[in-house]
Every structure is written in C-alpha cells, then in structure tokens.
C-alpha positions in Angstrom: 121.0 110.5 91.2 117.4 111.0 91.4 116.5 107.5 92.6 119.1 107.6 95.4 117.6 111.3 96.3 114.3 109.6 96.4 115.5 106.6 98.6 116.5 108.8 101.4 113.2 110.8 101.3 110.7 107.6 101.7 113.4 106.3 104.1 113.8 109.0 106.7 112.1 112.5 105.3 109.2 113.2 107.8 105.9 113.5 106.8 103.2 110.4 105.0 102.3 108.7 101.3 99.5 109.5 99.5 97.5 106.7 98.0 96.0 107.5 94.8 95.4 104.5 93.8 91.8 103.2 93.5 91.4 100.6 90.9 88.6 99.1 89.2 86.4 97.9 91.9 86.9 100.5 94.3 86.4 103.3 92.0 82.7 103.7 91.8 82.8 103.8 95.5 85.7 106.6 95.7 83.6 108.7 92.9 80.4 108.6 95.3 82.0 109.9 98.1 83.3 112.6 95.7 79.9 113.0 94.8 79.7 111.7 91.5 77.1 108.7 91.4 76.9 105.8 89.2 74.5 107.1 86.6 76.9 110.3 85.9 79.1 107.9 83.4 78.8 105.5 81.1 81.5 102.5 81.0 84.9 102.2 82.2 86.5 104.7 79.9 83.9 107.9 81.5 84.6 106.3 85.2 88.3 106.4 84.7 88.5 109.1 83.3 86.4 110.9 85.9 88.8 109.6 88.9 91.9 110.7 87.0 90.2 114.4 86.9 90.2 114.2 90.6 93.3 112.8 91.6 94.8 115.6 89.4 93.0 118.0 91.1 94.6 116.4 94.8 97.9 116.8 93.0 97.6 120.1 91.8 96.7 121.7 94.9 99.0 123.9 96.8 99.5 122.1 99.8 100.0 118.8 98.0 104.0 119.0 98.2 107.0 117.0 99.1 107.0 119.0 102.2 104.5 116.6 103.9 103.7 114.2 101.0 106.7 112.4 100.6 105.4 109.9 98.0 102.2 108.9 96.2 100.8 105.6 95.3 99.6 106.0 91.5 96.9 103.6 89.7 98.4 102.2 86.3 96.0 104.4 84.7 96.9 107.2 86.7 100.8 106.5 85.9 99.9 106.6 82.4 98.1 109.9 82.6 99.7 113.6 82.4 99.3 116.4 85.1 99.7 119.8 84.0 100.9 118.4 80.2 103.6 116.1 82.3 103.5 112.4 82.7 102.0 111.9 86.4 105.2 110.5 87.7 106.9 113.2 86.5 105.1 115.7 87.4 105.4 114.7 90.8 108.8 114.6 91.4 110.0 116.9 89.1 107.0 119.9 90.0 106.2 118.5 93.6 109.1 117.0 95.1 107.1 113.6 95.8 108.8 110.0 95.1 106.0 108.1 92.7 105.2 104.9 93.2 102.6 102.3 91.2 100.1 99.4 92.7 101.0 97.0 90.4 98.5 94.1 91.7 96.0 93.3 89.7 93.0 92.5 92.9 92.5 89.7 95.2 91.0 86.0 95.1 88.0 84.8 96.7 89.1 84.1 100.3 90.8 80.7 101.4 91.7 79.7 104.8 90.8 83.0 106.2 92.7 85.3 103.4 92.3 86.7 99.9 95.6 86.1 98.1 96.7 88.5 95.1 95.3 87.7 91.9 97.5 86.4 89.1 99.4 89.0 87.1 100.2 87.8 84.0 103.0 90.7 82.1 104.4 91.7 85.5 107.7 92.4 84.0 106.5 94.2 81.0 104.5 96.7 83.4 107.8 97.3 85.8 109.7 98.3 83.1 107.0 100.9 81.5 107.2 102.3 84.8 110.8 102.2 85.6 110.4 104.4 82.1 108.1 106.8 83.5 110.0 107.6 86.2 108.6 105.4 88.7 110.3 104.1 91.9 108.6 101.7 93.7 105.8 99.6 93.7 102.6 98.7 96.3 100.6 95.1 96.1 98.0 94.4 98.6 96.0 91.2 99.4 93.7 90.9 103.1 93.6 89.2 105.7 90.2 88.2 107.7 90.9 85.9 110.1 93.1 84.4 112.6 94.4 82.2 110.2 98.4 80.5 110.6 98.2 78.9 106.8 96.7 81.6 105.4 98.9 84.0 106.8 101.6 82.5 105.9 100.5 82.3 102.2 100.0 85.9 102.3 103.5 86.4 103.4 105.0 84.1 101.2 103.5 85.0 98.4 104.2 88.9 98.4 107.6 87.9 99.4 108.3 86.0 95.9 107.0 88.9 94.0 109.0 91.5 95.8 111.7 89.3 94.8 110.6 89.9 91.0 110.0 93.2 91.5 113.5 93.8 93.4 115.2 92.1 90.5 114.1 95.5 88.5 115.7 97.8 90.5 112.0 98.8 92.2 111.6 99.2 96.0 108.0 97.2 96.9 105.8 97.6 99.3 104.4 94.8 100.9 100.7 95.3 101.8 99.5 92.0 103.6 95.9 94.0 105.1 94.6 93.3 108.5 90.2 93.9 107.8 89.5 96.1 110.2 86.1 94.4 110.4 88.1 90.8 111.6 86.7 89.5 114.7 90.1 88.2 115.4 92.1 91.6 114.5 94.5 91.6 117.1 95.4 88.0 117.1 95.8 88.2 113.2 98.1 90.8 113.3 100.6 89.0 116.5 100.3 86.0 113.6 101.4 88.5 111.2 104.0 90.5 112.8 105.6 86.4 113.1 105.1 85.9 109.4 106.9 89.0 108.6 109.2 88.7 111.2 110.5 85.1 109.6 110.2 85.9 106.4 112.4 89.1 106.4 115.0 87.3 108.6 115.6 84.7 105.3 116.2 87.4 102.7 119.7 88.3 101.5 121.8 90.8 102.6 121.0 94.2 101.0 117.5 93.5 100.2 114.8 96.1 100.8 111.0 96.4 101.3 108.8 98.7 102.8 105.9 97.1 104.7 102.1 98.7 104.7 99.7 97.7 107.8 96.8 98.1 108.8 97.2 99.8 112.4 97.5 97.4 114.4 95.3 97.4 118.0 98.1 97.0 120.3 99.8 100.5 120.0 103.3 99.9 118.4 102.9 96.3 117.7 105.3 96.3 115.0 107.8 98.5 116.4 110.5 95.6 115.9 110.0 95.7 112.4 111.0 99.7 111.8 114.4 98.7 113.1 114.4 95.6 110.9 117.4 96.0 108.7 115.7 94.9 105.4 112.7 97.4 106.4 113.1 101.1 104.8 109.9 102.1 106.2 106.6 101.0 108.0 103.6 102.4 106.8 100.0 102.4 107.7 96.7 102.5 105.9 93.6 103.5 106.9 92.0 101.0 106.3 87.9 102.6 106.7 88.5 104.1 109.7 87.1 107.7 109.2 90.1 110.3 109.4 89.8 111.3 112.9 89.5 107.7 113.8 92.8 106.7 111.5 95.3 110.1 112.9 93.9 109.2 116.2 95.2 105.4 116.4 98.3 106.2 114.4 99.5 109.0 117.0 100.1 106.0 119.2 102.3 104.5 117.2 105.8 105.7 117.3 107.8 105.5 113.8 104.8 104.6 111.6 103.8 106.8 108.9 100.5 107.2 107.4 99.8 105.7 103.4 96.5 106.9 103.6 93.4 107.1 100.2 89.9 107.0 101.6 91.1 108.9 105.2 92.9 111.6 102.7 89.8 112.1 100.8 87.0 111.9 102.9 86.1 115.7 103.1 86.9 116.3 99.5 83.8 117.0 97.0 82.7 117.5 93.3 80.9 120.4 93.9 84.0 122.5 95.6 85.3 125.3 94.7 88.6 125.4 93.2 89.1 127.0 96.8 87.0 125.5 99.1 88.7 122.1 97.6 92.1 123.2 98.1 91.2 124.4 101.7 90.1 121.2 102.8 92.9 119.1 101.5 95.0 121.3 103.2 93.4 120.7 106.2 93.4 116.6 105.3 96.9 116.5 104.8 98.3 118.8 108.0 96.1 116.2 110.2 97.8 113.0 108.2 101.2 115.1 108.9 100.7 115.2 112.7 99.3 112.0 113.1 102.6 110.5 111.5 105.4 113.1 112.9 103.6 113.7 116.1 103.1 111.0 118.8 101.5 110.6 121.7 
C-alpha cells in the first residue's frame, strides 16, 4: 500500500522535507525575497496565485525528487492546486516519489506567558478528510515559543498533543512543530524546558501512537537526541527557522539523526527573474547542501 510505502520513506529514507508551505501572513514576505514586491498584485487571490506559480516551479525542477526530498509540506491552497494538470499531492508522489503532507493550522495567538498558542480551527475534520482524499499523508501545525517559560511551554505541548490526537484518529501522521524563536534571549533554556515537555508528554500516549516532531535546532548540539530513539517518534526534524542557509546546514551537521524541514533556507537563492535554467541550477544546489547537512555529520 502506498501509505505504508510512504511511512517507511519519512521514517528511515535519507535525505530532508521540503516546506512549501507559506500561508497568509508569511506570503508577501516569501514573494519579496522571490522578487515579486507588494505592488505586483492586487488582493489575496493575485498573491496566491503568484506563490503557487513558484512553488510549482520548485516542484517541477529536476532535482526536486524523492531521491533527497523525501516529503513536502503543502499550504491548503497549494494542496488544492494541480502541478503539471495533477492535483499537487499527486503529482508528488505519483511523478516525484515525495510523501505530501498539509499545514493544517490556521496561525498563532497573540503571545501569553511567553508563547503564541495555535489559533482555533474551526472544520478540522472536514479539512483532514479532503486531504486524506487528495492523497495526503500527514499533517504539520506550528505555534512559537519566545521565552523561558514552564506554563507556557507546557500549553504549547499540551495543546499540539490533543490535536495530534484528532488528527491520529484520521489515519494522518502529524507533526508537531512547538518553535523555539531563534531571536529568544533564553533559547537554550527554552528548548531543555521543551525537550522535558515533549519528553512527558510522549511518555503518556498509548501504545502504537505516532508523531513526528519539528524543532528549531537547538544550541546544544544533539539536544534532542533522546527523542529520535523515542518509540512514539518516527522522525525528528528541524526548521530553519531565519537562519540564512549556510547558517541552518551549518548547525544541523552537528546534529546526529536530525533531518532538515526547511522553506525560507530552501529558497533563499531562488528568484523571479531566473531563467528556467539558472532557477533549476540553483535549487539544485539548495537542495544537495540541505542533503548533506541532514545525511552528513560532523
């Protein structure tokens, strides 16, 4: 079966996840560093449309294959689109060999007690099962963390735990995306809190339950090494977080087991303007550094 092929390739295959999955807020800022300002649409429905042009681009390229993209993180939009006359999802297992998977939050709150929880997301169930439809195997929801903060941390925990619950109960693997800011004053400190959060709450989940967990990377080199071996955790993953590329493959090298599930660091060198060649030259280049970076330690 095609979902138990797909298990063992985000479980064990070598290589990182793609995240293609910039929503609302973070689109306008994704489309200027494509080189597409503000003034060069009009409304949602042009800016949307715009982004979906170039993550179809990314996934049309040569090098963008399941040989060292072994999954992609798809906006609901992008989910609902078509690649090459194919729905997205699709397309990218069927035509690239990469598992899809769908960021089904919906944004975060104002922060509390040194965190942003996830946003209410009212129709949850209606959306899993138009992607379970599509093809879809997983899911990704992501709220932040800013601060050194025991009860917020906690929150944070609890409350992507409950969903994954919800989202379990539909036969979807989620990822759990509890972001350390990079920007924190108290980085380090937040992620040991973290790593105790996780720890506790993975410990109290019933036997045969999966998640795979997404994190920012942490400062102490292979902080959440116990976690990999965890036997509730498919996979660890890492965003980037705003750490330019270098900066991101760099910092993951030192940690052993952890894959990359990187947007803005796969992106960074990629342009309007391109060349149909010059485009696909450079994501090439984007994704063999990603590939080292999580197959190659240091």
């Amino acid at each position: 079966m095609a979902n138990d092929q797909m298990l063992e390739q985000v479980s064990s295959k070598g290589g990182f996840i793609a995240a293609l999955d910039q929503s609302g807020g973070s689109t306008p800022g994704a489309l200027r560093l494509y080189g597409i300002p503000d003034d060069a649409y009009n409304g949602d429905a042009e800016m949307f449309k715009l982004m979906h042009e170039m993550r179809v681009r990314i996934m049309t390229a040569p090098a963008f294959s399941g040989d060292k993209v072994i999954a992609a993180i798809l906006f609901e939009a992008t989910m609902d689109g078509q690649a090459h006359g194919k729905p997205v999802p699709s397309f990218l297992w069927d035509d690239c060999g990469i598992v899809p998977f769908l960021k089904m939050d919906k944004g975060v709150e104002a922060e509390a007690d040194g965190v942003s929880l996830m946003k209410p997301m009212p129709g949850l169930d209606a959306l899993l099962e138009r992607a379970i439809k599509l093809g879809v195997f997983g899911t990704k929801m992501r709220s932040v963390i800013n601060l050194a903060s025991q009860k917020g941390i906690a929150a944070i925990v609890a409350q992507q735990f409950e969903i994954a619950a919800q989202i379990d109960g539909h036969g979807l693997l989620p990822i759990i995306e509890p972001e350390v800011s990079i920007k924190s004053a108290d980085k380090a400190a937040a992620e040991a809190i973290l790593l105790a959060e996780l720890t506790k709450a993975l410990d109290a989940q019933p036997d045969g339950y999966k998640v795979m967990l997404k994190l920012t990377i942490p400062d102490v080199p292979d902080l959440y090494a116990p976690l990999m071996g965890h036997k509730r955790v498919t996979r660890v993953v890492a965003l980037s977080g705003g750490y330019p590329q270098a900066d991101a493959c760099q910092r993951l090298a030192k940690n052993h087991g952890m894959i990359a599930s990187f947007s803005r660091a796969l992106t960074e060198n990629l342009t309007h303007s391109m060349s149909d060649a010059e485009f696909n030259e450079a994501l090439a280049k984007s994704i063999e550094a990603i590939y080292q970076a999580s197959t190659v330690k240091v």
